[in-house]
Every structure is written in C-alpha cells, then in structure tokens.
C-alpha positions as CSV (number, residue, x, y, z in Angstrom):
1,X,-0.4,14.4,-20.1
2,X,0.0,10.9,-20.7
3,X,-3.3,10.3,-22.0
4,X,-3.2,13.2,-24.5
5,X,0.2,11.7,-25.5
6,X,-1.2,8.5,-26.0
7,X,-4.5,9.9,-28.6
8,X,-2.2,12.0,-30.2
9,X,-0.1,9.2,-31.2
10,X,-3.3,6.7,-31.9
11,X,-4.5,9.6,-34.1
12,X,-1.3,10.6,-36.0
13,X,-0.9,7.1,-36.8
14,X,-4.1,6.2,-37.7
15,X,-5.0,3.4,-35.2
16,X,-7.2,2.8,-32.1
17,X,-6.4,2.2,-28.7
18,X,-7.5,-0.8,-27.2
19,X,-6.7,-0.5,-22.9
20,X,-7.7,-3.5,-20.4
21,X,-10.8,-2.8,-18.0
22,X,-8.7,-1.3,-14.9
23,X,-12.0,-1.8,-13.0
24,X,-10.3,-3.6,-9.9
25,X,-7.1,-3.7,-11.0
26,X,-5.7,-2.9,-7.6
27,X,-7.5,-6.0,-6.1
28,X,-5.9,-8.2,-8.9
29,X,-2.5,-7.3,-8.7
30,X,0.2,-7.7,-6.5
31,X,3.1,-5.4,-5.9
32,X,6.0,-6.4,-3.5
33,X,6.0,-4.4,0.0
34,X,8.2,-1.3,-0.9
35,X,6.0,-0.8,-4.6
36,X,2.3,-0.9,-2.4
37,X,2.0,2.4,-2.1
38,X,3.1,3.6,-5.4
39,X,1.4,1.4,-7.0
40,X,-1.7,2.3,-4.8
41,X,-1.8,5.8,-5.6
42,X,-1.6,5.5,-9.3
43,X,-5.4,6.1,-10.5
44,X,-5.4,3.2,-12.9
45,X,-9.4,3.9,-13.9
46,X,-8.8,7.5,-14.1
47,X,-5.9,6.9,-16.9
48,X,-8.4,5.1,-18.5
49,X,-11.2,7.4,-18.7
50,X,-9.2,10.0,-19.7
51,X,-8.1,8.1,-22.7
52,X,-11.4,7.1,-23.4
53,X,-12.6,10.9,-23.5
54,X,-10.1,12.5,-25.5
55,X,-9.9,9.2,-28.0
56,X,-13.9,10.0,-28.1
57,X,-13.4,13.8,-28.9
58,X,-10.3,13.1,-31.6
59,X,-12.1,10.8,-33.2
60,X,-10.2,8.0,-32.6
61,X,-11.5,4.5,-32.1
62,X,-11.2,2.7,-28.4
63,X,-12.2,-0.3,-26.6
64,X,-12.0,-1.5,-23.6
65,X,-11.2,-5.7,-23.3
66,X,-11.4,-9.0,-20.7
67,X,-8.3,-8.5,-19.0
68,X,-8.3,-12.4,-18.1
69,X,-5.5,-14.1,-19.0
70,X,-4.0,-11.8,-21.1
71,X,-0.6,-12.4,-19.4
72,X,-0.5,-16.0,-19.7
73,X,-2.0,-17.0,-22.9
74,X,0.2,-17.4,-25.8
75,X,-0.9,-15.1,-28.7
76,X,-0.1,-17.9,-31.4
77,X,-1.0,-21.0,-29.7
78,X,-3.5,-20.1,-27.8
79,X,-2.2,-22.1,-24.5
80,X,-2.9,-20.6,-21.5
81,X,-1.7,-21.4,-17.7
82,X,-0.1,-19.5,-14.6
83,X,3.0,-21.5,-15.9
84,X,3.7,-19.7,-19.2
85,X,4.9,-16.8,-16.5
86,X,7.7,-18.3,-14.8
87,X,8.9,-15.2,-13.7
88,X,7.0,-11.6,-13.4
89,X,8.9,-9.9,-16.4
90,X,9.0,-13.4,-18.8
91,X,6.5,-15.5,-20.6
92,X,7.7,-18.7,-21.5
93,X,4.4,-20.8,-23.5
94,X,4.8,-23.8,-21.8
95,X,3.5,-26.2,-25.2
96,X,5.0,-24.1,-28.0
97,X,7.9,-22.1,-26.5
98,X,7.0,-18.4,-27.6
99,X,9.0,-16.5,-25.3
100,X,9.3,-12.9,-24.6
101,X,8.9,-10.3,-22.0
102,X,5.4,-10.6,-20.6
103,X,4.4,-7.1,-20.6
104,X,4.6,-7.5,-24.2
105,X,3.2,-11.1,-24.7
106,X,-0.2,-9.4,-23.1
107,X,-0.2,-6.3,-25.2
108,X,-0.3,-8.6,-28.6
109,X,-2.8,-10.7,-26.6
110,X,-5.2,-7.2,-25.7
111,X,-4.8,-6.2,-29.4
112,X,-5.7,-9.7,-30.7
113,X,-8.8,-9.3,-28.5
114,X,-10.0,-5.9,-29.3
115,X,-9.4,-6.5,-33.0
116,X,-12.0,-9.5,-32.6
117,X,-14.5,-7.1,-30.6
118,X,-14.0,-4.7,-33.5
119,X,-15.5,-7.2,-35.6
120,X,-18.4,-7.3,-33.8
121,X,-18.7,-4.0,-33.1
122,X,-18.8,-2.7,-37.0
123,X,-20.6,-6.0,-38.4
124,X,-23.5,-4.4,-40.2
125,X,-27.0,-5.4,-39.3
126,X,-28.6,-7.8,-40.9
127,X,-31.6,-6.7,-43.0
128,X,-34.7,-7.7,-42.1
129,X,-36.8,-10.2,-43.3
C-alpha cells in the first residue's frame, strides 16, 4: 500500500522518486532497546523494491543513491561531520548554521544526489569519432 501510494503520487505530480540503498540498513542503524524489534521487522529492502517495480511499470523515473552521509552533510554548504546532528531528530551545520529537523536535512541531501546521477544517467553519448 505504501509503495503504490508513493508512485501514484510521483506520477500525478510528475516527478521521480529517488530512495537511499536500504541494502544493510539494519546493520547501520541504531534503534533504542524498546524500538529493536519494530524496527527489525520492518522489510526496509522489500519497501524498496516494491517502489522500484511499480515506479518501473507507471513509468515513472527512480534511482536509488549513496546513503553516506546524507544525515550530516549540509545541503548548502556542503560541510559534513557526526557534529551537524547533535541530537537524533536535529541537524545543526556546525560551519554555516542551516538548521532543521534531520529527517528533512537528508531528504534535500538524497534529492540533491539523485538529481546529479540523473545527469549522468540521461547525458547523451558522445558520437564517435
């Protein structure tokens, strides 16, 4: 359900949908005791694939990006350290003082990537020589 919400909304509004790799995500993140097995049962790859099917069949354009960093780099300065998240929910950029809640801080910084990729991924060919 959630990933047929989230083409359908990528194709009404004409965008794509850019996700983090969730290959490993379980071994990268920590969860305080009482969210473990919550957090645990939720099939992080699965959500993925699923978007990435049913983006493929609507038509609608999807990439998948490095997930390193993309909580604690700031999107317009481009500083990046475990300091620029003093807490789990804020980012704070330690050298220009962007602030905002982290969650959202590392969606700008997933778009920002996957708009790069795009780039790359649409340049033409050259033509030979």
């Amino acid at each position: 359900m959630i990933s047929k919400t989230v083409v359908a909304v990528a194709q009404r509004t004409e965008r794509g949908i850019a996700l983090e790799q969730l290959q490993g995500i379980r071994e990268r993140v920590t969860v305080r005791r009482d969210q473990r097995a919550r957090q645990s049962s939720w099939p992080f790859h699965q959500l993925g694939a699923f978007i990435a099917y049913k983006a493929r069949r609507a038509g609608v354009p999807f990439l998948e990006v490095d997930p390193a960093y993309t909580s604690q780099r700031c999107p317009r300065c481009g500083h990046t350290e475990r300091g620029n998240r003093p807490t789990r929910d804020h980012f704070c950029c330690r050298r220009c003082g962007l602030a905002g809640p982290a969650d959202v801080v590392a969606g700008v910084n997933v778009r920002d990537r996957a708009r790069s990729a795009w780039v790359f991924v649409n340049m033409p060919k050259p033509a030979p020589a």
